[in-house]
FIMIKOL-757291 format. One line per 3 residues: their letters; for each residue y, x, z of N, C-alpha, C. Coordinates in steps of 0.001 Angstrom, whole numbers, plus 500000, padded with zeros to 6 digits. Each point is the difference from the previous one (the first is absolute). Example, Ala and Ser with C-alpha at 12.3 -4.5 7.8 and 13.67 -1.06 7.14 Angstrom:
2
AS = 494310,513190,507800,501190,499110,500000,501200,500900,500000; 501050,499650,499280,501190,500820,500060,501090,499230,500730 $
// end
This chain:
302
XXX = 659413,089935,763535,498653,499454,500101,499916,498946,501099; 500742,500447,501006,500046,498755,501115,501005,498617,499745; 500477,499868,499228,500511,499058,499529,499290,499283,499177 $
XXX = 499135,500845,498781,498994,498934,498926,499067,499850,500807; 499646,500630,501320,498684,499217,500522,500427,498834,500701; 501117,500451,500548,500536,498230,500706,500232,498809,499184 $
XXX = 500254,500503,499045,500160,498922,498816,498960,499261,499602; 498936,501382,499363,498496,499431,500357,499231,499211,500951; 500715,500061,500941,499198,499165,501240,500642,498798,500273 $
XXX = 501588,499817,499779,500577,499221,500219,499305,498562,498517; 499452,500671,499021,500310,499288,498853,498254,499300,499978; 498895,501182,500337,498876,499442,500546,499538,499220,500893 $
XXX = 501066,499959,500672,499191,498970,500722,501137,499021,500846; 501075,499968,498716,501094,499220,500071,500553,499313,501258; 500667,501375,500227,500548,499981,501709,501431,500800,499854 $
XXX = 500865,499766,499951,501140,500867,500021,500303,500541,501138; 499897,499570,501031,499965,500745,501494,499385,501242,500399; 498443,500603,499059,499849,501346,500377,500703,500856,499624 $
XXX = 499866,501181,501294,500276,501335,499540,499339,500778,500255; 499539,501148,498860,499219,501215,499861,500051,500540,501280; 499019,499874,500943,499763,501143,500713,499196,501004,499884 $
XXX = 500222,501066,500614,499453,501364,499818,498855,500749,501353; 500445,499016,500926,499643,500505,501208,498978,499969,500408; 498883,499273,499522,498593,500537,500284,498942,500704,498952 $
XXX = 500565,501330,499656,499433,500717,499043,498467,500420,500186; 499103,499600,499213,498723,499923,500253,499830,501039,499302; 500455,500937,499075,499397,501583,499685,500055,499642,498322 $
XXX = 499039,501263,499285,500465,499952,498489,500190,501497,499718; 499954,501053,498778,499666,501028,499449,500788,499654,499137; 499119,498935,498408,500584,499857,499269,500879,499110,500023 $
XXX = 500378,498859,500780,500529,499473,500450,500443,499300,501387; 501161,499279,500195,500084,500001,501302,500063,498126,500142; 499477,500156,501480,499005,498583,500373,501036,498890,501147 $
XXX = 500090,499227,500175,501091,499488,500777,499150,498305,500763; 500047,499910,501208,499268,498494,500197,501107,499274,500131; 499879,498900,499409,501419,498769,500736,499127,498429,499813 $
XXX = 500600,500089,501337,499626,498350,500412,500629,499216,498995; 499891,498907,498595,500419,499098,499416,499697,498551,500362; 501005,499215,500335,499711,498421,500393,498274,499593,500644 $
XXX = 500017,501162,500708,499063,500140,501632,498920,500465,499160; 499616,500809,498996,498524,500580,499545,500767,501617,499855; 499013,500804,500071,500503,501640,499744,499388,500267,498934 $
XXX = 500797,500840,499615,499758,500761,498776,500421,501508,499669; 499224,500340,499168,500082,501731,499592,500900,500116,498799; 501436,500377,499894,500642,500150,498750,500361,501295,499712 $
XXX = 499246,500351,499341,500441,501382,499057,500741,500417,498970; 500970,501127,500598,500626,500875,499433,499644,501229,499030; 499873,500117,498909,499835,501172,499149,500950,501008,500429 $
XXX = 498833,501271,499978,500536,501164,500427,501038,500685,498820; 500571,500760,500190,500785,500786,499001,499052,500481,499239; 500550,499561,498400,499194,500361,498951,499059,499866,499333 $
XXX = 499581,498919,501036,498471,499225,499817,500133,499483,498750; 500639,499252,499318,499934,498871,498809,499767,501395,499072; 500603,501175,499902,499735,500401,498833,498950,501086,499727 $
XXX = 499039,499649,501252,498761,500445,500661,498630,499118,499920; 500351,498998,500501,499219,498401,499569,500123,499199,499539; 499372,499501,499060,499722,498671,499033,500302,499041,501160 $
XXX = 500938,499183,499993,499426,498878,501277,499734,498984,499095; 500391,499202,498741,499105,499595,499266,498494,499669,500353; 499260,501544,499853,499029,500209,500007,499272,499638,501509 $
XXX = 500768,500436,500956,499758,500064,501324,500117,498545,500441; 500362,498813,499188,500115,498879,500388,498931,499031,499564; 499441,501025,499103,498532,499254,498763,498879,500417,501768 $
XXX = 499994,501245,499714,498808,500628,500969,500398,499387,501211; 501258,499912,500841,500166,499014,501588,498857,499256,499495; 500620,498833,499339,499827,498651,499614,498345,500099,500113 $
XXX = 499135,501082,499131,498447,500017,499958,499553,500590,501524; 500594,501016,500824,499552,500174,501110,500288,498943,500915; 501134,499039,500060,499631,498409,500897,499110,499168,500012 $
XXX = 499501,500179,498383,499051,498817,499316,498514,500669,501127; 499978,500787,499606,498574,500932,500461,500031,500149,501379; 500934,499503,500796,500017,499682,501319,500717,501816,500756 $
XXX = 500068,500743,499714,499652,501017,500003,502192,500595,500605; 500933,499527,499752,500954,499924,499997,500412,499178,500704; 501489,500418,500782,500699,499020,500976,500818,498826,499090 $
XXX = 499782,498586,500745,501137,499291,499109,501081,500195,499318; 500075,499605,498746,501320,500174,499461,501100,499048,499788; 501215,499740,500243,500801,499264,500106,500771,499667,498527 $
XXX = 500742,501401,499983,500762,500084,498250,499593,501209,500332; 500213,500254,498332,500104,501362,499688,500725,499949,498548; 501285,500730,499905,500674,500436,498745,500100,501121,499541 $
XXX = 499741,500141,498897,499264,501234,499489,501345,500578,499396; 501299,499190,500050,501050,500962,499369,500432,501301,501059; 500258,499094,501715,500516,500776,500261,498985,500797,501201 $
XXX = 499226,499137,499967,498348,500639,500898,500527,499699,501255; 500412,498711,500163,500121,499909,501363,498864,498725,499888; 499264,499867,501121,498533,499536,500437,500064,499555,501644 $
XXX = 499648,498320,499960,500032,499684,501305,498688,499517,500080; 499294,500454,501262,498596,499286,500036,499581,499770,501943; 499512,499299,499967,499492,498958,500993,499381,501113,501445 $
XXX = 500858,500550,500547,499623,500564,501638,498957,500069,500516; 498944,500810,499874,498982,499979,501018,500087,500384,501310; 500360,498756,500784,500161,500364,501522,499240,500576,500629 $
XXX = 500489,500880,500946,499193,500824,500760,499245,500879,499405; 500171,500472,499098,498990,500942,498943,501005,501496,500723; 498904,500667,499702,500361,501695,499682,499146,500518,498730 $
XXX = 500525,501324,499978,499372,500707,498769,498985,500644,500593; 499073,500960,499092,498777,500451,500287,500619,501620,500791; 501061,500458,499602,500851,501087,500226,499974,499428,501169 $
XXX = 500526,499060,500776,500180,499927,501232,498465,499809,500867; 498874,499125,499322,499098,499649,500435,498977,501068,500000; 500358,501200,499698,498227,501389,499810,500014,499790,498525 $
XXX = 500041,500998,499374,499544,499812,498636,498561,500252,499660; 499452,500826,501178,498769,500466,500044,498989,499611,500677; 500252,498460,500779,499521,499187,500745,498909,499176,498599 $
XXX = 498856,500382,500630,498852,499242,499383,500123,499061,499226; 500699,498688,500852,499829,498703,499660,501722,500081,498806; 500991,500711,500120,500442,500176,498994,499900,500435,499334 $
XXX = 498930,500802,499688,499439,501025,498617,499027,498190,499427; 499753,499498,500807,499193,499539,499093,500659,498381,499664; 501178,499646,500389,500863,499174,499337,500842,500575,499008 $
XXX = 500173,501457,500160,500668,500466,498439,499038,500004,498968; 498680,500462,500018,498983,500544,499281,500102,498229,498899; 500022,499146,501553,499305,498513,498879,501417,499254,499268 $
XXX = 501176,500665,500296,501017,499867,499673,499865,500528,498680; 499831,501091,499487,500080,501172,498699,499066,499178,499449; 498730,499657,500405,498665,499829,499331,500323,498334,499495 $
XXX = 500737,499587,500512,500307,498543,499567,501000,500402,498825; 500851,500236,500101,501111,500512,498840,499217,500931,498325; 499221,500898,500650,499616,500786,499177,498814,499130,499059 $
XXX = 499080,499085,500365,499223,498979,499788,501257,498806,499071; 501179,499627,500265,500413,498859,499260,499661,499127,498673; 499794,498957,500057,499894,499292,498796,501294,500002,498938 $
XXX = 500693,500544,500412,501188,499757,499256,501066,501522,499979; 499727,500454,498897,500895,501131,499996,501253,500535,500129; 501066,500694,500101,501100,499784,500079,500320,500542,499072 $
XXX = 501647,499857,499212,500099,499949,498259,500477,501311,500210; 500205,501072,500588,500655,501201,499748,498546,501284,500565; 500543,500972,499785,498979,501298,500287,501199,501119,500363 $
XXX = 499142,500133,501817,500758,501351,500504,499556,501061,499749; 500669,500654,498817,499523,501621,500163,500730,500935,500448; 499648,501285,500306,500785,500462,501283,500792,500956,499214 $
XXX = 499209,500494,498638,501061,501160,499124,501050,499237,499528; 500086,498721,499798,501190,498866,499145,500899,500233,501357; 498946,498986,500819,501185,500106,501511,501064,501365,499979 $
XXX = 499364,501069,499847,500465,501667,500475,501282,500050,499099; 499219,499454,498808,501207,500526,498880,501386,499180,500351; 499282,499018,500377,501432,498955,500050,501031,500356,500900 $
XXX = 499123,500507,501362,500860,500398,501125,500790,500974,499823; 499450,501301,499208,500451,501115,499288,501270,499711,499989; 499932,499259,498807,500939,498995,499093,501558,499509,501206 $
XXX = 499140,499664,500331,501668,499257,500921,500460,501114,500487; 499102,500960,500853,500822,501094,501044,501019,500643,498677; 499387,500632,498947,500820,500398,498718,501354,499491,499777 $
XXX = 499534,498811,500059,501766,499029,499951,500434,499986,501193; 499171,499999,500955,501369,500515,501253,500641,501323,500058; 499953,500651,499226,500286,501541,499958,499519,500931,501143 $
XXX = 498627,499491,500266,499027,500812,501362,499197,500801,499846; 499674,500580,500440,499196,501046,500367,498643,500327,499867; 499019,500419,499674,498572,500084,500503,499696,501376,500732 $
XXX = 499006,499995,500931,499382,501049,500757,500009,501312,498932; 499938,500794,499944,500069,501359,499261,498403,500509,499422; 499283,499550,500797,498666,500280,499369,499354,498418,499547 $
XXX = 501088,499183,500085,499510,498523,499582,499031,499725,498574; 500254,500559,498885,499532,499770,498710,498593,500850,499851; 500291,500604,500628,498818,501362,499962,499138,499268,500792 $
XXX = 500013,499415,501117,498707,499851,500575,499322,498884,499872; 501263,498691,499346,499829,498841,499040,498797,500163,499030; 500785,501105,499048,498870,500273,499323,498772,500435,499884 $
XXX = 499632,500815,501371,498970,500554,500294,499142,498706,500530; 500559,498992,500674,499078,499014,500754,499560,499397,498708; 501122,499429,498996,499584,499255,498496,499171,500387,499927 $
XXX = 499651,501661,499451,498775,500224,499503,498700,500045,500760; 500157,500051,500972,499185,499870,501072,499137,498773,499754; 500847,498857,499976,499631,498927,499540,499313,499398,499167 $
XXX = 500952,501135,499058,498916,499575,498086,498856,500240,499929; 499496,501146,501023,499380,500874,499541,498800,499456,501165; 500368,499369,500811,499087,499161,501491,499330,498923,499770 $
XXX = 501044,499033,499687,499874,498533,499976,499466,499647,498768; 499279,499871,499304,499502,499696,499167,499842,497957,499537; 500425,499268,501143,499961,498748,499390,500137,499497,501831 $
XXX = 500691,498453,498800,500926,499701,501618,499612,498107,499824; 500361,499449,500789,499741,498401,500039,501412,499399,499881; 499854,499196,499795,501263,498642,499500,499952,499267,500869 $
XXX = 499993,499662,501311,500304,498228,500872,501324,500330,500302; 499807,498442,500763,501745,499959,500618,500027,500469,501784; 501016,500939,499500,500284,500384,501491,500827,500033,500727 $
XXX = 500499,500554,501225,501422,499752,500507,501030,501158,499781; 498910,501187,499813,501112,501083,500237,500636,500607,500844; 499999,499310,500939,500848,500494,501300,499548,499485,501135 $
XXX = 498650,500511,500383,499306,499443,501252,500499,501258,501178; 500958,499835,499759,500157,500424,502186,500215,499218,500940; 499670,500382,500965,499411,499635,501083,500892,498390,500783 $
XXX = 501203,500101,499625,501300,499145,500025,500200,498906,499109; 498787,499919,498871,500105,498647,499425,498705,499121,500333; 499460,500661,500365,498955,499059,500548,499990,499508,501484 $
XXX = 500365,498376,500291,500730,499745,501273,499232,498655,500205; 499403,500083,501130,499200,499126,500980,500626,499335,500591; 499608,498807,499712,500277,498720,500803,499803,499566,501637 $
XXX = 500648,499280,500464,499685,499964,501415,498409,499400,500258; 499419,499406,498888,499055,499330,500323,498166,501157,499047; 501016,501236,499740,499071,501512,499701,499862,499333,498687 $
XXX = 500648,499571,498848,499687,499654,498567,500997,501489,499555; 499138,500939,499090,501287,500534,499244,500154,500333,498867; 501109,500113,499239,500936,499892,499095,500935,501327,499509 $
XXX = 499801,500017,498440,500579,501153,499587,501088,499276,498972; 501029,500588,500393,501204,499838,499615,500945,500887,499046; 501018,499903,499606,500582,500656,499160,499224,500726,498574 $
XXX = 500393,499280,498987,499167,500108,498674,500755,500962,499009; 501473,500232,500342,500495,500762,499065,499419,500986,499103; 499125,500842,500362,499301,500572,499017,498588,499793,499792 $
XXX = 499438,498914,500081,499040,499548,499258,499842,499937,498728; 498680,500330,499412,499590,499945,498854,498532,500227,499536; 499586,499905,499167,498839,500727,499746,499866,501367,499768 $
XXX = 498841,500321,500923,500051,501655,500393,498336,500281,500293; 499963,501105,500113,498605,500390,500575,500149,499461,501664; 498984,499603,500297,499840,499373,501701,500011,501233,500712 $
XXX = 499516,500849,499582,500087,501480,501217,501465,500216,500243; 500932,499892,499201,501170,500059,500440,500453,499763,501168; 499244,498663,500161,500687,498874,501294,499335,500460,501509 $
XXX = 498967,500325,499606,499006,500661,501388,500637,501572,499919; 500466,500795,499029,500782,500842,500335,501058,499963,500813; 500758,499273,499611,501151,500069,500599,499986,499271,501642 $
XXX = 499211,499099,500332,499473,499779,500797,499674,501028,501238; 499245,500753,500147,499674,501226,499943,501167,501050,500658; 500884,500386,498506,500605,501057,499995,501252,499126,500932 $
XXX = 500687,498514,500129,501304,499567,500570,499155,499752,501342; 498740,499461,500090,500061,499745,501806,499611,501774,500649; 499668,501321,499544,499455,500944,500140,498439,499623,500713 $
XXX = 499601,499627,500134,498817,499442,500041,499202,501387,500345; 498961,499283,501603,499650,501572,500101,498154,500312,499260; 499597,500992,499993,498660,499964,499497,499050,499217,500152 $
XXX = 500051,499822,501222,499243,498177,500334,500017,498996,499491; 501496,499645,499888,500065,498602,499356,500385,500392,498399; 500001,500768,499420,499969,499788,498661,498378,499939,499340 $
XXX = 499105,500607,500824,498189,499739,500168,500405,498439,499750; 500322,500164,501234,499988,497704,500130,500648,499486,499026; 501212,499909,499448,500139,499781,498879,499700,500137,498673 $
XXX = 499212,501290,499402,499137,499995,499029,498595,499420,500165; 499460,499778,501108,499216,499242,499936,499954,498647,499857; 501003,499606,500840,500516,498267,499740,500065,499553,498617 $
XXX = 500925,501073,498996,500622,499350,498782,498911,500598,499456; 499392,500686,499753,498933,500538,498912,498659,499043,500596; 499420,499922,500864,498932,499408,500601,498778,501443,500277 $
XXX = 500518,500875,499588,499347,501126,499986,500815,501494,500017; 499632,501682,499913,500701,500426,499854,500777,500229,498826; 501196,500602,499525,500813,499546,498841,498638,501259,498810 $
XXX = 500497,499559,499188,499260,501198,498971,500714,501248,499815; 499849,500980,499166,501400,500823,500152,500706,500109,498984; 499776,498973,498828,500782,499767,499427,501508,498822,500957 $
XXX = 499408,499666,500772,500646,499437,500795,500960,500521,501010; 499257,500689,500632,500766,500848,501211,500710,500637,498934; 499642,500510,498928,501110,501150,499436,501350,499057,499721 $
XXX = 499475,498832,499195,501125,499228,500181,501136,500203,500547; 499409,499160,501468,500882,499946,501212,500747,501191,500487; 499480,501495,500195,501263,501109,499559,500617,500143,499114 $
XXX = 499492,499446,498940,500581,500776,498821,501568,498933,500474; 499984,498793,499699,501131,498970,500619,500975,500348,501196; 498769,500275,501165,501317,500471,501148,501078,500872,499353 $
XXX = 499570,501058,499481,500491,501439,499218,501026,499081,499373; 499736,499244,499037,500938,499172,498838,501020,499544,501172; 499487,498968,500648,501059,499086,500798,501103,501086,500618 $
XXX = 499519,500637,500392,501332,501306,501059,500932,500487,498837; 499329,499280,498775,500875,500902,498887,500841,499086,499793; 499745,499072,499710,500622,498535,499455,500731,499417,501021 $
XXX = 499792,499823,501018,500938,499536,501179,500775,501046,500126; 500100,500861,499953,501165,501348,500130,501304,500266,498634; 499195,499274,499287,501136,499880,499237,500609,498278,499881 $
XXX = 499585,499116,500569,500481,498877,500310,501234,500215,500995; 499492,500938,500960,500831,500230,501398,501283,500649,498554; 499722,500873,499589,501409,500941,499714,500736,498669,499686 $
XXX = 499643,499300,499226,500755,498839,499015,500966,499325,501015; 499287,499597,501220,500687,499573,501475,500826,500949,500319; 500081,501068,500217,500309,501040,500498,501591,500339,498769 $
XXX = 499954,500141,499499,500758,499844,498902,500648,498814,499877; 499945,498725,500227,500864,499073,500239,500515,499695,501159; 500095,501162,500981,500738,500042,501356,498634,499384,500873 $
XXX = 499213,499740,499933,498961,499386,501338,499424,501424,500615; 499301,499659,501587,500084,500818,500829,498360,500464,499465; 499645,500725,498853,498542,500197,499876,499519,501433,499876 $
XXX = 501026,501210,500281,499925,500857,499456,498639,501074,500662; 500031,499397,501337,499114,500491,500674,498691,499896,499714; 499719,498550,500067,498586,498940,499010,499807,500965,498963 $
XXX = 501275,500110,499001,499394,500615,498706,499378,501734,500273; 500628,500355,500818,499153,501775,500767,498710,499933,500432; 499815,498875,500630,498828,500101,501022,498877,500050,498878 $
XXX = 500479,498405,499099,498719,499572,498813,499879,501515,499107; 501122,500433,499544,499644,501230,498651,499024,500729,500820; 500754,500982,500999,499325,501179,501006,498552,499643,500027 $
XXX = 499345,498565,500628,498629,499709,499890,499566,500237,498492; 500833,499357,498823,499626,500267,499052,499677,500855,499733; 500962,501198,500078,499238,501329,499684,498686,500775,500666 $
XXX = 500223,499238,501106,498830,501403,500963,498778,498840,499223; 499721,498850,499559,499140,499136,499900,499308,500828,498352; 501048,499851,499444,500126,500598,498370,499126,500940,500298 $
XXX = 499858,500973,500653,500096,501431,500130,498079,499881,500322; 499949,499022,501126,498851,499538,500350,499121,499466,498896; 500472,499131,499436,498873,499073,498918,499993,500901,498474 $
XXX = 500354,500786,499838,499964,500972,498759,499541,501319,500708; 499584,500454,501071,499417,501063,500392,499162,500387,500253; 498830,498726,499535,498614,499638,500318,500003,500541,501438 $
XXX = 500680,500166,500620,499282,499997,501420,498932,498869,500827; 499763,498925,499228,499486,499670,500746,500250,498416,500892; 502089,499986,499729,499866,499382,501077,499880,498590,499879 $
XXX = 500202,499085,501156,498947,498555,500459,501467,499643,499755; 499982,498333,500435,500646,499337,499840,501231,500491,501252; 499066,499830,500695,500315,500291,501661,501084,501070,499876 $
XXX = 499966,500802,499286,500471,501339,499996,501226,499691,499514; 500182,499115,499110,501421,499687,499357,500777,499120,500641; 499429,499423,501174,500624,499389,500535,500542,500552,501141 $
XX = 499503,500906,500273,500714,501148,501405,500705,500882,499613; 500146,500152,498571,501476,501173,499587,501210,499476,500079 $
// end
């Protein structure tokens, strides 16, 4: 891989003299992030994580970049090749992420809120639809062909949340969303402009998703998730709404836990990630099918 990206870089921006460096690793989950100074401008060139391509459309992920730049809403993009998902885009100096900046800091609840609410609002749709049982199956799917494993009470409680679901959710919305709002893609500029990044799983989805996950990746404490449902709703959520937003956290701990095995299974260091997410899963499961009662708040402290 470090050879076709040098190639890539050498051939973009027709310089035979670079070489791939590695050494200022700016972070990455699903993938990993690298800055290098090119003929005196910096730039962000990304590496696909193990397994990613047969995880993400980048195709797809290059339609949706392309509409989150237009919409202002996304960091510059430089190239992006969708064969091998390697993606160079334009450095925001001096930026940090919201992970580093308070996730629960006021004034960033309410640059994410107008972040989602701009995206979720678009004039222009994006051509694919994330659903999370397709997603599940698919992931299924690969760990299967890696000859891996699932948790022992995995299917059983799968199925119990499904129906949970069927039997809850009664009707869901279509915009375009990101999918993966934690706290680490949304990254502020030195001059306080900010920017949500990384589109890989974008699609059209229900918007509670995105304020879910929101939520459930910064842990967000009872305070500021008030502040944030008020920001993005303009009011309090309904409860077809709030139910939403658990019903999703519940989903996401499910769905990222079996993303992790897929990592985990191709030798990457995730095995831990994938414990922490199920374990919440379950005590969460256990919570939102027990009518107890509980708040949002509540799922976010198990």
């Amino acid at each position: 891989m470090d050879e076709l990206v040098q190639k890539k870089l050498r051939l973009i921006f027709q310089d035979d003299s670079i070489i791939f460096d590695r050494s200022r690793f700016t972070g990455g989950l699903t993938n990993y992030n690298y800055i290098m100074d090119i003929q005196g401008k910096e730039y962000v060139v990304r590496l696909p994580g193990g397994m990613t391509n047969q995880m993400i459309d980048r195709s797809i992920e290059k339609v949706n970049n392309a509409i989150a730049c237009e919409l202002g809403l996304n960091s510059e993009c430089y190239y992006f090749d969708d064969i091998s998902g390697i993606k160079i885009s334009i450095y925001i100096k001096n930026s940090r992420n919201i992970a580093q900046a308070d996730p629960c800091d006021p004034v960033n609840i309410m640059a994410v809120s107008d972040l989602m609410k701009r995206i979720h609002t678009s004039p222009k749709p994006f051509p694919n639809q994330f659903d999370w049982e397709e997603e599940l199956d698919k992931y299924e799917q690969i760990v299967r062909e890696q000859k891996g494993d699932f948790f022992f009470d995995y299917f059983t409680s799968k199925n119990k949340l499904k129906d949970f679901v069927g039997r809850n959710i009664k009707s869901t919305l279509s915009v375009p969303c990101h999918n993966d709002t934690v706290p680490e893609n949304f990254v502020i500029s030195q001059d306080g402009r900010t920017y949500l990044i990384d589109w890989e799983y974008s699609g059209m989805n229900d918007p509670n998703w995105d304020v879910a996950a929101y939520i459930l990746e910064s842990r967000l404490t009872e305070e500021a998730i008030e502040y944030l449902l008020q920001e993005y709703y303009g009011k309090a959520p309904t409860d077809e709404e709030e139910l939403k937003i658990k019903v999703y956290m519940v989903v996401q701990d499910l769905l990222w836990t079996v993303w992790a095995l897929i990592r985990h299974y191709n030798g990457d260091d995730f095995l831990d990630y994938c414990n922490i997410r199920y374990e919440r899963f379950r005590k969460n499961l256990k919570a939102l099918v027990g009518q107890s009662g509980c708040t949002i708040a509540d799922l976010v402290k198990s």
